[in-house]
Backbone as CSV, one residue per row, in Angstrom:
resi,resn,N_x,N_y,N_z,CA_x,CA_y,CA_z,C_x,C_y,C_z
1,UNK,0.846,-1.186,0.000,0.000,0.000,0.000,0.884,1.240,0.000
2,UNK,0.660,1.686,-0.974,1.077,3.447,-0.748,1.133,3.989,-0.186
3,UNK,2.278,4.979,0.500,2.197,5.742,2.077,1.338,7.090,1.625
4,UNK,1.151,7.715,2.225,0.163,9.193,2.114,1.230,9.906,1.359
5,UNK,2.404,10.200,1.562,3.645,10.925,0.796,3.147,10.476,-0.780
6,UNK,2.972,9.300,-1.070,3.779,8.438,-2.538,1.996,8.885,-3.078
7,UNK,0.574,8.732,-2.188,-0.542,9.233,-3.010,-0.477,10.538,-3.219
8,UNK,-0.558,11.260,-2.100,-0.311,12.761,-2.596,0.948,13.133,-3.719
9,UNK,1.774,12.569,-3.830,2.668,12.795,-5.393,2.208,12.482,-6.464
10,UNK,1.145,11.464,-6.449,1.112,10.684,-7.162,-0.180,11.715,-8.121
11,UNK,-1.167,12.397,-7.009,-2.354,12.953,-7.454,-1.553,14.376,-7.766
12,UNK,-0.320,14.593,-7.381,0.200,16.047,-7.862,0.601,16.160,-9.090
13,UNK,1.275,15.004,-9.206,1.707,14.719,-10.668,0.641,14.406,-11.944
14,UNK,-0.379,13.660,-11.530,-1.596,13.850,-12.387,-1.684,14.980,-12.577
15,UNK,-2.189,15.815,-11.823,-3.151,17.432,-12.157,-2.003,17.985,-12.581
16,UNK,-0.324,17.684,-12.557,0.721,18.467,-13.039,0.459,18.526,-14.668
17,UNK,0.045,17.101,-15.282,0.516,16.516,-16.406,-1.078,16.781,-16.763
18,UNK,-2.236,17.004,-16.558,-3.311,16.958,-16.896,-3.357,18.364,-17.215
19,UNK,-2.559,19.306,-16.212,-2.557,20.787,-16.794,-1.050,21.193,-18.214
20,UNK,-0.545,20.714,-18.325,0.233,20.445,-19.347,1.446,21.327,-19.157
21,UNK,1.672,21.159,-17.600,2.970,21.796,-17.304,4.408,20.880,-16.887
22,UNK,5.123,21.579,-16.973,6.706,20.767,-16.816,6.804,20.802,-15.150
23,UNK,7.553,19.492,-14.543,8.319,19.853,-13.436,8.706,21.207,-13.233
24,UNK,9.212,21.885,-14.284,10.055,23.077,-14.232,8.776,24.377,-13.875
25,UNK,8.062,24.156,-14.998,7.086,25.487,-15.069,6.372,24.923,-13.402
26,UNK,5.846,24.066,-12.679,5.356,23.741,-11.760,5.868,24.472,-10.420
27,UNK,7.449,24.318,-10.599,8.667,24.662,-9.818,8.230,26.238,-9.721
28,UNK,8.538,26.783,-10.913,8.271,28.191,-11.291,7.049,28.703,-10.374
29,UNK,5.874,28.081,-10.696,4.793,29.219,-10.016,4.805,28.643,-8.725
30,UNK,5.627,27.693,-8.108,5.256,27.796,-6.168,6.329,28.368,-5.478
31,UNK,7.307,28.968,-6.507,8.612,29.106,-5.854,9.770,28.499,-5.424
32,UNK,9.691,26.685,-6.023,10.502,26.072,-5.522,11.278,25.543,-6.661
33,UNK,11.878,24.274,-6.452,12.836,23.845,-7.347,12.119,22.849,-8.005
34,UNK,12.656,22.266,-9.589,11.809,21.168,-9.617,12.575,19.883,-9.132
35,UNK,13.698,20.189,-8.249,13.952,18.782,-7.700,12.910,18.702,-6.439
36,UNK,12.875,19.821,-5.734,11.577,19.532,-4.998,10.097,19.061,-5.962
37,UNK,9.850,19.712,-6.804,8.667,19.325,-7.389,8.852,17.640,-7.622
38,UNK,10.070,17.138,-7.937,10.155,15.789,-8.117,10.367,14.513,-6.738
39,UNK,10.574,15.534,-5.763,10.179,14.399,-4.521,9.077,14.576,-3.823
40,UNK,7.864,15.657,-4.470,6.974,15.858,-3.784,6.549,14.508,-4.613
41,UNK,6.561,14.659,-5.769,5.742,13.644,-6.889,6.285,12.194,-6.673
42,UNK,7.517,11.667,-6.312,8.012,10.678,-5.829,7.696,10.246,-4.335
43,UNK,6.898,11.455,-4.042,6.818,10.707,-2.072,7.742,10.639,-1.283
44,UNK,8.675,11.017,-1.954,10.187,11.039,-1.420,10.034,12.834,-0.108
45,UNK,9.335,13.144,-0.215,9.605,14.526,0.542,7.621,15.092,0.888
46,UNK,7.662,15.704,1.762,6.557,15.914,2.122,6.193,17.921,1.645
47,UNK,4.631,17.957,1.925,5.338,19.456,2.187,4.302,20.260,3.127
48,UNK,4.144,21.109,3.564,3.308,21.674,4.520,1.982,22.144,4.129
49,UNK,1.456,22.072,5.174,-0.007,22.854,4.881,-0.197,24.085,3.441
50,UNK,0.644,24.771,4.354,0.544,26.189,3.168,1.531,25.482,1.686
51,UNK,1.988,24.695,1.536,2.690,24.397,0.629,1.635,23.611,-0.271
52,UNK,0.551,22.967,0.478,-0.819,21.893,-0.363,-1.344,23.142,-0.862
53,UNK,-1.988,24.588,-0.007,-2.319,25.228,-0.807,-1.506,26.341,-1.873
54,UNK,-0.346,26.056,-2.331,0.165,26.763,-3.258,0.275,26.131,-4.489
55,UNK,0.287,24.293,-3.799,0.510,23.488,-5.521,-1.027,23.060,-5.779
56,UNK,-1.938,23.463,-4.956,-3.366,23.457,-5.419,-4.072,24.413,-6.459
57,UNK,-3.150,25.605,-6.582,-3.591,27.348,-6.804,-2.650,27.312,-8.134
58,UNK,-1.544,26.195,-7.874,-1.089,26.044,-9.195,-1.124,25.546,-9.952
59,UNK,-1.700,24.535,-9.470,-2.777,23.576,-10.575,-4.065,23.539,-10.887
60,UNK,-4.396,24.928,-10.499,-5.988,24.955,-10.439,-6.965,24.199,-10.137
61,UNK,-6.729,23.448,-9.274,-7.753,22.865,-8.374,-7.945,22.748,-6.748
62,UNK,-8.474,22.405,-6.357,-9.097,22.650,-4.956,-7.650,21.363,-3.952
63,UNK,-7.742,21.811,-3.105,-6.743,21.298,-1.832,-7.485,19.658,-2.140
64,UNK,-8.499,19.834,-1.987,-8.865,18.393,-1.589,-8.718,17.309,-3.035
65,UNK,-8.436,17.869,-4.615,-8.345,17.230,-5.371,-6.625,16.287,-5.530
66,UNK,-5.991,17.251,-4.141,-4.626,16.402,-3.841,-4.458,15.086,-3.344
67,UNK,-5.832,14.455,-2.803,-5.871,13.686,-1.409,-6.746,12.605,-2.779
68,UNK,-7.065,12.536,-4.242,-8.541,12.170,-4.555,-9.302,11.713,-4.209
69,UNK,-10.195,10.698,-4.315,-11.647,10.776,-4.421,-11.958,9.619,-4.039
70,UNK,-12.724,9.024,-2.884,-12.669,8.043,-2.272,-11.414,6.933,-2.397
71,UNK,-11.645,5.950,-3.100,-11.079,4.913,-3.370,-10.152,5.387,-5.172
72,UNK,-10.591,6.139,-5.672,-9.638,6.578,-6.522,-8.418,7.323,-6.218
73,UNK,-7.474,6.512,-7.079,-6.083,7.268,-6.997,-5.635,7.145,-8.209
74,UNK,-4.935,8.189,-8.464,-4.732,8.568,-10.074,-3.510,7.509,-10.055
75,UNK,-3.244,7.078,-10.891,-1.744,6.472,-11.704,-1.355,6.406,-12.940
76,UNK,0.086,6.479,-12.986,0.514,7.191,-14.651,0.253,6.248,-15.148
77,UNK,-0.507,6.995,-16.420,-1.130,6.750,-17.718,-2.191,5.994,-17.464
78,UNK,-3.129,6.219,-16.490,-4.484,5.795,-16.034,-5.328,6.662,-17.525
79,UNK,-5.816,5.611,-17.981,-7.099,5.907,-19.416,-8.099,5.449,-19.278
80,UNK,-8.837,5.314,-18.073,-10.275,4.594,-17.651,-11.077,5.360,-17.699
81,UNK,-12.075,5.382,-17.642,-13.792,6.404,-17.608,-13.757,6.851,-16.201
82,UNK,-13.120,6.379,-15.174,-12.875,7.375,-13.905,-12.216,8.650,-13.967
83,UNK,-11.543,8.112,-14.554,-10.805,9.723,-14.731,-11.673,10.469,-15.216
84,UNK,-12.036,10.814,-16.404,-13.135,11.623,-17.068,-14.375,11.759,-16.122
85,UNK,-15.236,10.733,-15.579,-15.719,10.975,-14.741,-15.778,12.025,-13.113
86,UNK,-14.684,11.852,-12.906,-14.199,12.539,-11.655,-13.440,14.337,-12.016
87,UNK,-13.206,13.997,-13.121,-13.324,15.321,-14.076,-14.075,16.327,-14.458
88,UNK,-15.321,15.593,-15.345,-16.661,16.167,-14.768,-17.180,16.900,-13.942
89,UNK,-16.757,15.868,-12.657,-17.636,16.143,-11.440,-16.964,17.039,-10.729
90,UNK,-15.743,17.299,-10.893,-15.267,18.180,-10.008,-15.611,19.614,-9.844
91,UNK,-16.319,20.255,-11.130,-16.558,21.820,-10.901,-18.515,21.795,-10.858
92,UNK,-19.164,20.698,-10.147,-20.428,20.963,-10.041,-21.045,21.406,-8.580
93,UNK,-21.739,22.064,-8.422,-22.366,22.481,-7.603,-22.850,21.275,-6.459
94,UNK,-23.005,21.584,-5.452,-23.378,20.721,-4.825,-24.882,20.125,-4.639
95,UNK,-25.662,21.040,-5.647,-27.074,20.275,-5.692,-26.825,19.621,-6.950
96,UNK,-26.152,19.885,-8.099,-25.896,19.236,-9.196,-25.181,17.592,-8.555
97,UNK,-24.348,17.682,-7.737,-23.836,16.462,-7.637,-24.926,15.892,-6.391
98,UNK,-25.847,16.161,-5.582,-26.634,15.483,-5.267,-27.861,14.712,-6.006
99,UNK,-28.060,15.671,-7.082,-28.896,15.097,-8.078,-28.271,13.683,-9.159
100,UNK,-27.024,14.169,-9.588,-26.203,12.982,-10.247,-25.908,11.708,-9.000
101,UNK,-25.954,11.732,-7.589,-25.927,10.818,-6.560,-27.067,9.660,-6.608
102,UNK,-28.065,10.799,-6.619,-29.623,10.170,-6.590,-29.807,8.909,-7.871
103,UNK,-28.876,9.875,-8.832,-29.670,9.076,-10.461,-28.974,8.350,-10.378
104,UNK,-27.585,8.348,-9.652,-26.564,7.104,-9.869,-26.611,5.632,-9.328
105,UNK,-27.159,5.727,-7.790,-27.859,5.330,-7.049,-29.174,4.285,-7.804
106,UNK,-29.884,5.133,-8.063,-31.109,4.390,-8.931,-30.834,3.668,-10.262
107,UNK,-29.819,4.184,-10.693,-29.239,3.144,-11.751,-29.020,1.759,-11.737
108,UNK,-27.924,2.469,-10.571,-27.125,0.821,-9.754,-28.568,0.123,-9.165
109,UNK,-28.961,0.021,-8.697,-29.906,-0.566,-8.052,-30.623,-1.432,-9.158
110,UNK,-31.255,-0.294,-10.543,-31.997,-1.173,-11.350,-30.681,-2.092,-12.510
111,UNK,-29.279,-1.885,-12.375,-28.535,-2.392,-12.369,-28.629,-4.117,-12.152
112,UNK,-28.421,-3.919,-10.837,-28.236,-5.169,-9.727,-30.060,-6.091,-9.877
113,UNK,-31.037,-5.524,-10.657,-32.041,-6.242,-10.568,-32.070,-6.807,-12.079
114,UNK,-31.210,-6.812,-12.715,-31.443,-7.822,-13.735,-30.313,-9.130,-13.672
C-alpha cells in the first residue's frame, strides 16, 4: 500500500501533467525547485499545509483534489472512464452532484435487478 507521501505525489503529478505543465514550469509558479517538485511527486519529501495550498492554486484545483476521491487514486497513464468521470464532477455544484448521486444510485440498483 502506498504511504500518504507516494498518493499525494502521485495525485500532484496527475493534475501536473493533466494541466500540461513541466516539473520546471510547476517549480516556477510555487517558488521552488523542480527537484523539490520531483520528490513531492516521488513521495520522497513531504510538504506543509501552506505548501498543499500553493501546488493546489497552481494547478488549479481545490486542496482536496490532492488527497482524490474516495477509493480513486490517479496512476501514470491511467485511461479509464474514472478519470473523465471525476473530471466532470469536479466543478459541479453541490445540488448538481446530489442530483447525479440520486440518479446514480437508482441506476445501480436497477442495475443489480437484472
Amino acid at each position: 500500500m502506498a504511504t500518504l507521501e507516494e498518493q499525494l505525489g502521485a495525485m500532484v503529478r496527475y493534475h501536473r501533467i493533466r494541466a500540461g505543465l513541466s516539473q520546471q514550469e510547476l517549480a516556477d509558479r510555487i517558488g521552488k525547485t523542480s527537484v523539490t517538485v520531483s520528490r513531492i511527486e516521488t513521495g520522497k519529501s513531504a510538504t506543509k499545509f501552506e505548501g498543499l495550498s500553493g501546488l493546489a492554486a497552481a494547478l488549479e484545483v481545490d486542496v482536496r483534489d490532492l488527497f482524490g476521491v474516495g477509493s480513486f487514486a490517479a496512476k501514470e497513464g491511467r485511461s479509464d472512464p474514472l478519470v473523465g468521470i471525476v473530471d466532470q464532477l469536479a466543478g459541479l455544484s453541490d445540488a448538481e452532484l446530489s442530483l447525479i448521486a440520486e440518479t446514480l444510485v437508482s441506476m445501480l440498483k436497477f442495475k443489480d435487478t437484472k
